[in-house]
N, C-alpha and C positions, 0 to 999 in steps of 0.2 A: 388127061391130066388137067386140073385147075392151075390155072397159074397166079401166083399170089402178088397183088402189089405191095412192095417194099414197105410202101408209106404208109398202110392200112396194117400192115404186119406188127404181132408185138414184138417187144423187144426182146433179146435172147437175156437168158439166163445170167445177169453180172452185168450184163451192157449200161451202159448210161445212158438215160434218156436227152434226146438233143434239148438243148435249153430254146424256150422260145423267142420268135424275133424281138427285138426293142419294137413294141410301136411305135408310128412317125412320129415326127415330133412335130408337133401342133404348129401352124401355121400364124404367123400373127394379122388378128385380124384388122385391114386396112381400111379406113373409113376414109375416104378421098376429103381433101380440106376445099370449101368453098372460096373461090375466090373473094378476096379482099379487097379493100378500096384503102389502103395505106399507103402506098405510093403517088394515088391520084389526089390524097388529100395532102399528102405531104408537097407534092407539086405545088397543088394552088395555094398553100399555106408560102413557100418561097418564092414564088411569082409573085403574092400581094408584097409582101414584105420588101421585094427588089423593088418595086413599084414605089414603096413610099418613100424609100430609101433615096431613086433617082427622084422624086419628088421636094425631097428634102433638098438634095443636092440644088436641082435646079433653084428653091427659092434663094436658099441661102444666098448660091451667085449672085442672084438679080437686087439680093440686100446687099452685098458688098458694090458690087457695082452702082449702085443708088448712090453712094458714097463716094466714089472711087471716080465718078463723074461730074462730083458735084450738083446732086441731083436732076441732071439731066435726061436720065434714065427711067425705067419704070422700078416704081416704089413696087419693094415687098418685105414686110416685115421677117424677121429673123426667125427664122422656127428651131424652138427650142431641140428638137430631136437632131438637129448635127450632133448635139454634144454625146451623143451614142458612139459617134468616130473618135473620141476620146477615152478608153478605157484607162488609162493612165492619170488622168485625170480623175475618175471614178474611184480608180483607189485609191489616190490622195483626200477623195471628200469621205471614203471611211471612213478614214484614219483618223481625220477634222470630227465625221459624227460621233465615234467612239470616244474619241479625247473630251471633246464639248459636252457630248449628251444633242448639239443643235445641229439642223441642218444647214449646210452652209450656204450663202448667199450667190457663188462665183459658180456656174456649170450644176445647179442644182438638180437638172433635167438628165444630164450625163449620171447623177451617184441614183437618180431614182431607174435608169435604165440598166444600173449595172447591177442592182438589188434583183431589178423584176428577173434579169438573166440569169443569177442566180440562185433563185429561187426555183425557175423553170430547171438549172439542172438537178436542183435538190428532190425534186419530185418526178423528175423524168427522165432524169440522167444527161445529157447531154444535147438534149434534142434543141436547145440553142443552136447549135451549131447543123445542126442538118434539117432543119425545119425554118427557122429562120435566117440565120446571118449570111447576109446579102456575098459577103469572100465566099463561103463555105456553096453559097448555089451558083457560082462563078468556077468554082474549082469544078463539083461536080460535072459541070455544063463542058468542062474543056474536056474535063478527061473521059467522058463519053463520044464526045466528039472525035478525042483519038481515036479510040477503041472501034469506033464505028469505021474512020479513017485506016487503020492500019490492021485493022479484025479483028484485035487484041490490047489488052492493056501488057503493059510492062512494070514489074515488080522487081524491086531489089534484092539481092541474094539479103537471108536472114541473119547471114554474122554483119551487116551492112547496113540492115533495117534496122534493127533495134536499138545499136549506138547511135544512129540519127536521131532516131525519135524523144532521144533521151533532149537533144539542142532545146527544144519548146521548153522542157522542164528550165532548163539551164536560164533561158531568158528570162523565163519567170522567177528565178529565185536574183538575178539581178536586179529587175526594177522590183522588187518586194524587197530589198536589201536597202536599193536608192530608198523608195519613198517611207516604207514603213520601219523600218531600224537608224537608217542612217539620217534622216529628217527632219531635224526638230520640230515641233509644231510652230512658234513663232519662224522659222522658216517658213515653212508653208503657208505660213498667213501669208508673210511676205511677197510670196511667190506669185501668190493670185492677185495680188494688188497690183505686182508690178505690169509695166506694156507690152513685157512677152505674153505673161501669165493672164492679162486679159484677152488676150486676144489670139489664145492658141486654137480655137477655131479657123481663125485667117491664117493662123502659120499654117493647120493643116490644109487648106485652100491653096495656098501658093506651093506648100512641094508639087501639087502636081498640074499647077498652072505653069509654074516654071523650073520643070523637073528638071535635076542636073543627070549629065552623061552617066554618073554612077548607078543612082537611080533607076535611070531607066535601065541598064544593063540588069542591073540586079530585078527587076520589075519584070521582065522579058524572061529569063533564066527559069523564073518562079515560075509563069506562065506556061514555059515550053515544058517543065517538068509536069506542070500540072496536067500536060495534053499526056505525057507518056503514062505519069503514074499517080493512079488515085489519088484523089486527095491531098495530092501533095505539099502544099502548102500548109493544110491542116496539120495533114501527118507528121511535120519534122519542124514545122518554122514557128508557127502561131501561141506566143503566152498565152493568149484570152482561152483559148482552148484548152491549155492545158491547166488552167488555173480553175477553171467550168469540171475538166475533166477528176479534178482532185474532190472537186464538191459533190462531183456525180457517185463517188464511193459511199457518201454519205445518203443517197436514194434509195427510199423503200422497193423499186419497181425493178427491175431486170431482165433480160432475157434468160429464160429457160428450157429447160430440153428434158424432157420426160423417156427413159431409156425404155421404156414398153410397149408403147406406139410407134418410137422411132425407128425407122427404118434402113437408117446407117448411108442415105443415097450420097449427102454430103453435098447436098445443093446448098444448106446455110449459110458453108462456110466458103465455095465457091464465091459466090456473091457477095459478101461482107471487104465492102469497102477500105477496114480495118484489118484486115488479113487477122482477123480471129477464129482461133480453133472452135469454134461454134458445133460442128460436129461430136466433138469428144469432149464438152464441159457442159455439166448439169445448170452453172450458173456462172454467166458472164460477167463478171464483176469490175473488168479490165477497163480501166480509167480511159479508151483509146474509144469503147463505144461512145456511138454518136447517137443509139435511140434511132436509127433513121429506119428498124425492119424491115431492111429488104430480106434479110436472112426469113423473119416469120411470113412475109409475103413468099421467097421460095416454097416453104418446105410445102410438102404436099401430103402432108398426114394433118388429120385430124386430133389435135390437144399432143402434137408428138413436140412444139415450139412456140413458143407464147413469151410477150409481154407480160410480167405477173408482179403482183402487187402480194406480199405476204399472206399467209394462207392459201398460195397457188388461185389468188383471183385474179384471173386474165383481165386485163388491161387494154381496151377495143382501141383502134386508133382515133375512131370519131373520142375517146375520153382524151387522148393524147391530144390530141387537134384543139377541142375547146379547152383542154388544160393550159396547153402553150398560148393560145389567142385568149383567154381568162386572165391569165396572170397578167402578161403584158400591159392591155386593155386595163385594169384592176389597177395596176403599180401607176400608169398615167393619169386614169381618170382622178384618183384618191390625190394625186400631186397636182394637179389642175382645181380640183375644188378647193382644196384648202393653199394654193395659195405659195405651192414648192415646187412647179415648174419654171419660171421664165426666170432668166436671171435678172440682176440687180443693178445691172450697166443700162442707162437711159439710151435710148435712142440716139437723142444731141451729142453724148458723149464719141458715138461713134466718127462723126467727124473727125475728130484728130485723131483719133483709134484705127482708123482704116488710112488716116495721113503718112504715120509712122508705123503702122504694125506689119507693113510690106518686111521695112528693113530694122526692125526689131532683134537684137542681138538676146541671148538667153540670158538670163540677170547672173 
């Protein structure tokens, strides 16, 4: 007797034939992503920046001091870049450019710092704040430090986080209330004339030469949050950031996520500083990004997360890099040639300017 196999057999009379398997289902294919150099350049892009910053710092002191000793001391002329520690100021000389049409004469160096910052978020989103501002590579520096410290960062539950984060909005629609609604402009002339208002450089000099207990309590708190949780001080305290962050919604360039190549690992969003759902959104629009790409540094596919400039043209960091060093560079040098950097308080003046601007009361 033959014996017949089943699966070679036809089918009987009326049977149904077995329907055939689904083929697999196609594997996607992974093109591993080369490593990148955006974090190494965003490094040295916040290390020069802290660099000028303690630079500036230092001369400024050694000018007030000059003063302050009755020129006994070593002369250093005033470098106009302190007035970058003034953003408050900056938006007061808007306010002055808009009204006038002129640039104003008091902290002139402060309104072209606050433009160029501006600008860098208009075109890159925020990467003020993660590429250069000396706070913002100070927070960074702690809260790695913890991390490395304690093995982990620590994160706020999310009914917790996101009412915080709202405060920065908050502060900012105070002083945008103070200077640009409630201000008249012959105020604010005023303001600058007066021996507070020239010399709010020295006022910010002495809070923290002779910080009060509050102060520094409050100064310390920030610091220790900043060891446990990301960016803390960015994330919840900082107007300038969120005011950067409102402009950044108006940026052609964003991070994006291509669902084809992605491979769902969810290293993006891991890593994002901002606690953004990076994983599960096509496009990041979230006024909270800082530009700083560690999420496109994680991911590990090929064109699966990018920087991208309309039309899906990816945006290399080396463009990010000389974009934010261009502009800057670009906003100073153009105010330096013609003549809109240094302000318009003489040297001699400073004499009884640093006499009384210690105990200077606010007009």
């Amino acid at each position: 007797m033959i014996e017949v196999n089943r699966a070679d057999a036809p089918p009987d009379a009326g049977s149904v034939a077995p329907s055939p398997a689904a083929p697999p289902r196609p594997k996607k294919k992974l093109l591993r992503r080369a490593p990148d150099r955006a974090q190494a350049l965003r490094r040295a892009a916040q290390v020069a920046f802290l660099a000028l910053n303690v630079w500036i710092g230092v001369q400024f002191y050694l000018f007030v001091r000059y003063f302050e000793t009755g020129g006994k001391s070593v002369w250093a002329s005033r470098p106009a870049g302190v007035e970058g520690w003034l953003p408050i100021a900056g938006l007061m000389n808007l306010k002055l450019l808009l009204l006038t049409g002129a640039l104003p004469e008091s902290y002139p160096a402060g309104l072209v710092l606050f433009l160029a910052f501006l600008a860098i978020s208009l075109l890159f989103r925020k990467a003020f704040c993660s590429w250069l501002c000396p706070v913002g590579t100070l927070s960074e520096a702690l809260w790695k430090a913890g991390r490395r410290l304690f093995g982990r960062s620590f994160l706020l539950p999310r009914w917790l986080d996101w009412p915080l984060r709202g405060v920065k909005y908050l502060l900012l629609a105070f002083f945008v209330k103070i200077v640009v609604v409630d201000m008249p402009l012959f105020a604010m002339q005023g303001f600058f004339q007066s021996p507070f208002g020239l010399t709010l450089d020295l006022q910010m000099l002495d809070f923290f030469r002779h910080m009060s207990g509050t102060a520094a309590t409050v100064l310390g708190v920030l610091a220790a949050g900043s060891v446990l949780v990301p960016n803390f001080w960015c994330r919840y305290a900082c107007p300038y950031g969120a005011l950067l962050g409102l402009g950044a919604w108006l940026s052609p360039v964003r991070i994006r996520r291509f669902p084809d190549p992605c491979i769902d690992c969810g290293k993006c969003a891991k890593v994002c500083p901002s606690r953004l759902p990076v994983d599960v959104t096509l496009n990041v629009l979230s006024p909270e990004c800082t530009g700083c790409l560690e999420c496109v540094t994680a991911c590990p596919v090929e064109d699966a997360l990018m920087l991208a400039a309309p039309a899906r043209r990816r945006v290399s960091p080396w463009l990010v890099a000389a974009g934010v060093a261009g502009i800057f560079l670009g906003f100073v040098g153009v105010a330096k040639l013609t003549g809109h950097w240094d302000g318009s308080v003489p040297a001699q003046a400073w004499w009884e300017l640093v006499k009384g601007g210690a105990g200077a009361g606010h007009p």
